[in-house]
N, C-alpha and C positions, 0 to 999 in steps of 0.2 A: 783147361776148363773153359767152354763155351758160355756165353753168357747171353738169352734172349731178352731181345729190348720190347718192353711192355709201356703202356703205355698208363695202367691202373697204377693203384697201389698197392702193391702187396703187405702181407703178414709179412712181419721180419725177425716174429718170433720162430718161424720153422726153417728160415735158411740158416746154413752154414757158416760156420765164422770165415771158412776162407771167400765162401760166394761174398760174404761182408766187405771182407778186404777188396776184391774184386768191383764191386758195385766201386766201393770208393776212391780206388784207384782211377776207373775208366771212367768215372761220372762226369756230367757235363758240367759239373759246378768248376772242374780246374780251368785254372788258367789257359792250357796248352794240354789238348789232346793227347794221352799215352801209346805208343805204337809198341805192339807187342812183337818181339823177334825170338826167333831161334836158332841156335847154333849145335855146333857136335863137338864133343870133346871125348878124350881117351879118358874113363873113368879112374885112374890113375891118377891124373892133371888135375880132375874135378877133384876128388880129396884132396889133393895137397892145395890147392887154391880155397875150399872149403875152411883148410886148419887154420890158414892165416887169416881169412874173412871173420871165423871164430874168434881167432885170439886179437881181432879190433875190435868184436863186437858187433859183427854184421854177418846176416844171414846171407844167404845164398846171394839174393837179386841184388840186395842194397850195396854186398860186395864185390857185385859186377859196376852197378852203375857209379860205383866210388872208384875203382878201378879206369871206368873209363872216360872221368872226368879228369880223372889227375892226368892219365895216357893224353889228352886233350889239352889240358895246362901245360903240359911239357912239350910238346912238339910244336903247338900251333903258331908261337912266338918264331919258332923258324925260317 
């Protein structure tokens, strides 16, 4: 999802709940800028990665970025 930077203010009665999330994820109010990536995976890998992000409680993204915080607690001490 592409998101145009305006510079008015919009109605926020007719976006999207994800454009919502969106807006407040990229907003300039955070601390630290969000960089958006992409990757490729065998759709296979993505479920089974999906079931266990489920069974903690975490959606798709929030179970990458938890993934690769711990992947980063653990090796960086190295």
């Amino acid at each position: 999802m592409a998101l145009k930077k305006t510079d008015g203010i919009e109605e926020l009665g007719n976006e999207s709940l994800s454009g919502k999330k969106a807006k407040a994820v990229f907003s300039a109010n955070v601390k630290e800028k969000k960089i958006l990536t992409t990757f490729s995976l065998e759709p296979s890998f993505k479920e089974e990665l999906e079931a266990v992000f489920d069974d903690l409680g975490l959606g798709w993204s929030a179970g990458v970025r938890f993934a690769l915080k711990e992947f980063y607690k653990k090796y960086s001490n190295n």
